[in-house]
Every structure is written in structure tokens, then in C-alpha cells.
MILUM-727480 format. One line per 4 residues: number of its first residue (from 1); their letters; for each residue x, y, z of N, C-alpha, C. Coordinates in Angstrom, 2 decimals, decimal comma, always signed. Layout:
// MILUM-727480
NUM) A) X Y Z X Y Z X Y Z ~ ... $
This chain:
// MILUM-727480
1) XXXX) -18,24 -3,31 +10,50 -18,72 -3,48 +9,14 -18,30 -2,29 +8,29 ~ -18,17 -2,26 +7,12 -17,62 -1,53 +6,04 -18,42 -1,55 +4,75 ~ -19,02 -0,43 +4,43 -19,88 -0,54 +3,46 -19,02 -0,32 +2,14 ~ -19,13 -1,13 +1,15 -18,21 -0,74 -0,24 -19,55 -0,78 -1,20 $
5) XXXX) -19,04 -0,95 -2,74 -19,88 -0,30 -3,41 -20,93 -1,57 -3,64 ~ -20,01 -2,56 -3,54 -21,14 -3,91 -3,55 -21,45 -4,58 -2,31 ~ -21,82 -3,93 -1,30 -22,52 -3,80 -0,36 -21,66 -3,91 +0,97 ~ -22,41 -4,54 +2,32 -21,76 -4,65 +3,56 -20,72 -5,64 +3,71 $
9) XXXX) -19,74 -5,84 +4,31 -18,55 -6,93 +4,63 -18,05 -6,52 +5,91 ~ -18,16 -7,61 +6,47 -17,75 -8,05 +7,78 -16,21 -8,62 +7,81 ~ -15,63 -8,68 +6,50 -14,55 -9,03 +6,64 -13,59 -8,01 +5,66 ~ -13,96 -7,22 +5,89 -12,83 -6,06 +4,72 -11,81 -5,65 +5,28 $
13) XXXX) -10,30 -5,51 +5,19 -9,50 -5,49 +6,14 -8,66 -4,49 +5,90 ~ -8,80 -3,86 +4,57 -8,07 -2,94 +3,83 -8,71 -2,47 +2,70 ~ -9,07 -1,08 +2,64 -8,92 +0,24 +1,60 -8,52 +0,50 +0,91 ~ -8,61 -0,02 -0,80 -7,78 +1,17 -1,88 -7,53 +2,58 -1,39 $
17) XXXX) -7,05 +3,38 -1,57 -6,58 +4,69 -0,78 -7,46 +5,33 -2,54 ~ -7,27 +5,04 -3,57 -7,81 +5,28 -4,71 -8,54 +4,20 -5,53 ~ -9,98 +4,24 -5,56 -10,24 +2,93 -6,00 -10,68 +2,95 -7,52 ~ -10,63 +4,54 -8,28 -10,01 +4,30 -9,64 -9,31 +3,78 -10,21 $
21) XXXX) -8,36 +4,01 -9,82 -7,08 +3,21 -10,28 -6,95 +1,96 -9,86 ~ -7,38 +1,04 -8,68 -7,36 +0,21 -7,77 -7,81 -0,98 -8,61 ~ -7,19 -2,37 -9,04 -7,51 -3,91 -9,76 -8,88 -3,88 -8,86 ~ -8,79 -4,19 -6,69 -9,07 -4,65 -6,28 -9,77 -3,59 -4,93 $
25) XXXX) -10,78 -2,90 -5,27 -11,32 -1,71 -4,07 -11,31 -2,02 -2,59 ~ -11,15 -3,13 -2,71 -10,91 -3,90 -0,88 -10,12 -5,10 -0,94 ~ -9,89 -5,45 +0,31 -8,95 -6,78 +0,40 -9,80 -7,47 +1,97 ~ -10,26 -8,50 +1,28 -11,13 -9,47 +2,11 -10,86 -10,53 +2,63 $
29) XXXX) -10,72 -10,86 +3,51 -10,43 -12,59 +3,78 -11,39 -12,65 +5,18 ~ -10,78 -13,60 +5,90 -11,28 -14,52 +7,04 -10,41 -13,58 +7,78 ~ -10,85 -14,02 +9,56 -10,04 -12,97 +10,12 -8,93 -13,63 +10,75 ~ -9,07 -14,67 +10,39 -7,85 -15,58 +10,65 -6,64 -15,49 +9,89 $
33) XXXX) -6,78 -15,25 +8,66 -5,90 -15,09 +7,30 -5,02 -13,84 +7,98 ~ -6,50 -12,56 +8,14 -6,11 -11,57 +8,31 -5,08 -10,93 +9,05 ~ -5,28 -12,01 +10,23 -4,46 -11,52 +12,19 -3,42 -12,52 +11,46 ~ -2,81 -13,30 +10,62 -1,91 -13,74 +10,35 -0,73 -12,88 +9,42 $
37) XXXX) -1,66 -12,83 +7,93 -0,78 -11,80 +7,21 -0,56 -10,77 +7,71 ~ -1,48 -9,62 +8,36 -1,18 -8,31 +9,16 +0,10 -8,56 +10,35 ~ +0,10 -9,63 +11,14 +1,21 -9,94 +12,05 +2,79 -9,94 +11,36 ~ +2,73 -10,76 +10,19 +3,44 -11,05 +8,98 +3,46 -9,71 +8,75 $
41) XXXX) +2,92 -8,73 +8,23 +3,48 -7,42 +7,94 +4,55 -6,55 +8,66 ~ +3,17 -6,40 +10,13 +3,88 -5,69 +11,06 +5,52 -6,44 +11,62 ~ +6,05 -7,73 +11,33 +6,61 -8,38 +11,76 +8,43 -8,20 +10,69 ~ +7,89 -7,76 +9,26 +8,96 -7,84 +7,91 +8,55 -6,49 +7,50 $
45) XXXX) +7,47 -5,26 +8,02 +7,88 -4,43 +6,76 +7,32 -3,11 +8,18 ~ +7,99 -3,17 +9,17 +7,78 -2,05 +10,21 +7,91 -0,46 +9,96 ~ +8,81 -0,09 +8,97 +9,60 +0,65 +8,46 +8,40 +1,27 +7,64 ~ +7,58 +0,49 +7,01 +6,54 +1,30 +5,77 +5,10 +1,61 +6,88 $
49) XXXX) +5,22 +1,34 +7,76 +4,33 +1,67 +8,52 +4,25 +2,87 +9,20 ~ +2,59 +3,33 +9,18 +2,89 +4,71 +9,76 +1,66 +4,24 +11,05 ~ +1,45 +5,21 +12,47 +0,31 +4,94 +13,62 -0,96 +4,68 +12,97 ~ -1,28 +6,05 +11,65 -2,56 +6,42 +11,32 -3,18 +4,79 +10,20 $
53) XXXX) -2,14 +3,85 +9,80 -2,20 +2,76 +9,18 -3,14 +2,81 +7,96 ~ -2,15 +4,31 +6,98 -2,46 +4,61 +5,90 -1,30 +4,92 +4,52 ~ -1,52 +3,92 +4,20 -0,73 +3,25 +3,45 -0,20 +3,96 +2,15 ~ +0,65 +5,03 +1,55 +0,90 +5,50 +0,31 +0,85 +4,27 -0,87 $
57) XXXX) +0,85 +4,90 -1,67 +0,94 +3,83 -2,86 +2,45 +3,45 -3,10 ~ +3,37 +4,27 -2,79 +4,73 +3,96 -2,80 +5,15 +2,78 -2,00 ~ +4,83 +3,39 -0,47 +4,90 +2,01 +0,40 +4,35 +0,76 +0,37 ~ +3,34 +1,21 -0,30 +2,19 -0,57 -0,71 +2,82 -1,31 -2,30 $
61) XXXX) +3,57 -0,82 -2,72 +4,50 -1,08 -4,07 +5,24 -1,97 -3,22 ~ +6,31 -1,20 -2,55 +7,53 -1,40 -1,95 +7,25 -2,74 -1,04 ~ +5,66 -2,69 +0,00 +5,59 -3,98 +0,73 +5,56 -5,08 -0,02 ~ +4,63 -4,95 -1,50 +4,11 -5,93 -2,26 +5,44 -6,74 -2,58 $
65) XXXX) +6,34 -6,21 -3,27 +7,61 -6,53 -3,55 +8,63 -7,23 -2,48 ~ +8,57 -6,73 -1,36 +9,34 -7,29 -0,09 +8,12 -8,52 +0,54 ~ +7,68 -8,78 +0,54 +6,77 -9,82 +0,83 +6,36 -10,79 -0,02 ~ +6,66 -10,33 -1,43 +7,08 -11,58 -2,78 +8,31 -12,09 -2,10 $
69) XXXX) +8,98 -11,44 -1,77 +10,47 -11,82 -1,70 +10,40 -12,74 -0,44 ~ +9,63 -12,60 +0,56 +9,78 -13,57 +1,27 +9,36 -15,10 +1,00 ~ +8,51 -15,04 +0,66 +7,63 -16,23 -0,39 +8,70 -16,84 -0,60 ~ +9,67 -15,94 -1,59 +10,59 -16,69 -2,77 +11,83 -17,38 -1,96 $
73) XXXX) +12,37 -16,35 -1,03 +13,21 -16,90 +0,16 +13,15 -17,95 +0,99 ~ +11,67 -18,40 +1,36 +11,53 -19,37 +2,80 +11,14 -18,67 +3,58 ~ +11,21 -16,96 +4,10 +10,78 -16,40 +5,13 +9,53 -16,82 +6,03 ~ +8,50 -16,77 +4,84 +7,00 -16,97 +5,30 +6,84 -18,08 +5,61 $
77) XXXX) +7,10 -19,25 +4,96 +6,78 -20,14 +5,29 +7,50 -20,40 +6,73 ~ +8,55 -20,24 +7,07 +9,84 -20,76 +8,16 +8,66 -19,58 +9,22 ~ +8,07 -18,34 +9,36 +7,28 -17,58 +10,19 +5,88 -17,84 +10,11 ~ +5,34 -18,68 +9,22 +3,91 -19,08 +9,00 +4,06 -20,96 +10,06 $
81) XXXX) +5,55 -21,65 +10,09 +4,94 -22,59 +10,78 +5,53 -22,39 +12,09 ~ +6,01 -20,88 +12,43 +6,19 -20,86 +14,00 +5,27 -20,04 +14,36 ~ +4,41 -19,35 +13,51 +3,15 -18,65 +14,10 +1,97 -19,72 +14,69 ~ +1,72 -20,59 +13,65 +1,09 -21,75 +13,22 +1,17 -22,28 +14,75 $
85) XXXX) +2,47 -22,87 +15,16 +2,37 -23,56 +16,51 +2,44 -22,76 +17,43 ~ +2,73 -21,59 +17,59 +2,81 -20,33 +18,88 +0,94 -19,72 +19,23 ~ +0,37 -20,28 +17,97 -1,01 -20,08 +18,14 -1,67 -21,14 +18,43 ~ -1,67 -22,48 +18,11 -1,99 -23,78 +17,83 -3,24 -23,43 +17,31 $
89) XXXX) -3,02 -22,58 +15,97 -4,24 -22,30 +15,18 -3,57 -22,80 +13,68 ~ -4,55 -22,60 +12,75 -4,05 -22,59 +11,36 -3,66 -21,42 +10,95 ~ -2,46 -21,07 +10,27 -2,30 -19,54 +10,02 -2,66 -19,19 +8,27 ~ -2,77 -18,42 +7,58 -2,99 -17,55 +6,14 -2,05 -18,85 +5,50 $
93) XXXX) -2,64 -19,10 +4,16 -1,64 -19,83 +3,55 -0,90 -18,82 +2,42 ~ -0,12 -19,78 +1,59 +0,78 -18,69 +0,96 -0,42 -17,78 -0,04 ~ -1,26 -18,90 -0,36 -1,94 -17,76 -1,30 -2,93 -16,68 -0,42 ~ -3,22 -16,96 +0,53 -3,41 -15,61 +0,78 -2,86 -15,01 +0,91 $
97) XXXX) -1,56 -14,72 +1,30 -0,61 -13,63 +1,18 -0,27 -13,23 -0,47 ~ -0,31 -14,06 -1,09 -0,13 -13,66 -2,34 -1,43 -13,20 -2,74 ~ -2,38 -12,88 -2,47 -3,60 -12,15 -2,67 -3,66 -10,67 -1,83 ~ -3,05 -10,70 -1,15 -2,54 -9,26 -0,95 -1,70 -8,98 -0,81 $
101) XXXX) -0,28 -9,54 -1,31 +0,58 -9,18 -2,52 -0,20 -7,95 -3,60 ~ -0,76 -9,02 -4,32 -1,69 -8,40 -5,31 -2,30 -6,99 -5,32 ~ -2,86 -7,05 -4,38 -3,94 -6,17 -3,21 -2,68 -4,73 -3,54 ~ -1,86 -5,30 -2,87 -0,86 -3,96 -2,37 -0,18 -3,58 -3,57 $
105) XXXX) +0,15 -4,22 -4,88 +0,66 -3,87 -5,82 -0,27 -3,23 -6,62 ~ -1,27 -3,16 -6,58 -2,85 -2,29 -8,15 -3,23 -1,79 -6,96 ~ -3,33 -1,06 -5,81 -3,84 -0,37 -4,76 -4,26 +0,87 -4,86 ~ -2,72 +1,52 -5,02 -2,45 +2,87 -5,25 -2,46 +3,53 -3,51 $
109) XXXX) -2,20 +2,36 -2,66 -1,95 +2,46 -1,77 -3,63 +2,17 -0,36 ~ -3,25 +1,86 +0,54 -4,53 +1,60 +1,24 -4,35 +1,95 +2,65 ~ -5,81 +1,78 +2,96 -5,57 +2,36 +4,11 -6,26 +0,71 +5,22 ~ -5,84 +0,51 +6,54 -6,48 -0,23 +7,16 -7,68 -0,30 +7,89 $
């Protein structure tokens, strides 16, 4: 659990690193969404990743942008329906990824 300013969440999955500046002080979903888009991260943006899984605002720019781009390409979807059957679960749909899109672009960077 993760206490933020409007109270406890059981599902908070990510940290504004600055939540002055921040649209969005956390990034929430299901944890299903979550173990999907995070797989989806670790899977297209390895390179912006650091062990401590604390995110600059540069690199959370840079993911937001490379992960639009997959959207726009086919990537996600063509890795959302082989996750989809490699799990025989439902995986994140596009808009949740485009909700932390979002997330990662007004951040100012986050931490996990």
C-alpha cells in the first residue's frame, strides 16, 4: 500500500519523482493493466531503465514518446495479442497505455 495525498491505494504503481509540477501525482490501474504495460516497457524501452527503477524526467519524456510510437506503428498491439495468448489472460488495452503515456509525459519523471 502507498499512502498519497488523497489517501491509501492498493493499486499505485508509479511516483511523480516531482509532484509539483506533476498533471498526475500517481499512476493507478489494476494489476493486470499494470504486469502488462510494465512488461511492455521493460520489453521496448530497456535502455531508459535503471536497477533502482527511478525514472528522470528526461527518460520518462523520451519513454512517453517511444511508446506513442508504438501505438502508432502496430507494435503494441502485434505484443499486446501475443502477450494476451502467452498468458491466456486479458492484457492492458491501448488506453491504458495511453494513460501512462500521459503519466510519463507531465511526470517530471517517476519512480516505481
Amino acid at each position: 500500500m502507498i499512502a498519497t495525498k488523497t489517501g491509501i491505494s492498493e493499486s499505485v504503481y508509479a511516483i511523480a519523482n516531482d509532484p509539483f509540477i506533476a498533471e498526475k501525482e500517481t499512476f493507478n490501474t489494476s494489476r493486470r493493466s499494470w504486469l502488462a504495460i510494465w512488461l511492455f516497457v521493460c520489453d521496448t524501452c530497456e535502455d531508459l531503465l535503471h536497477e533502482d527503477l527511478v525514472i528522470s524526467e528526461e527518460q520518462s519524456v523520451q519513454m512517453a514518446r517511444r511508446l506513442e510510437g508504438f501505438i502508432i506503428d502496430g507494435t503494441f498491439e502485434k505484443w499486446q495479442a501475443k502477450w494476451s495468448n502467452a498468458s491466456q489472460d486479458e492484457s492492458c488495452t491501448v488506453e491504458d497505455l495511453k494513460e501512462f503515456i500521459n503519466f510519463c509525459g507531465f511526470s517530471g519523471g517517476f519512480t516505481v
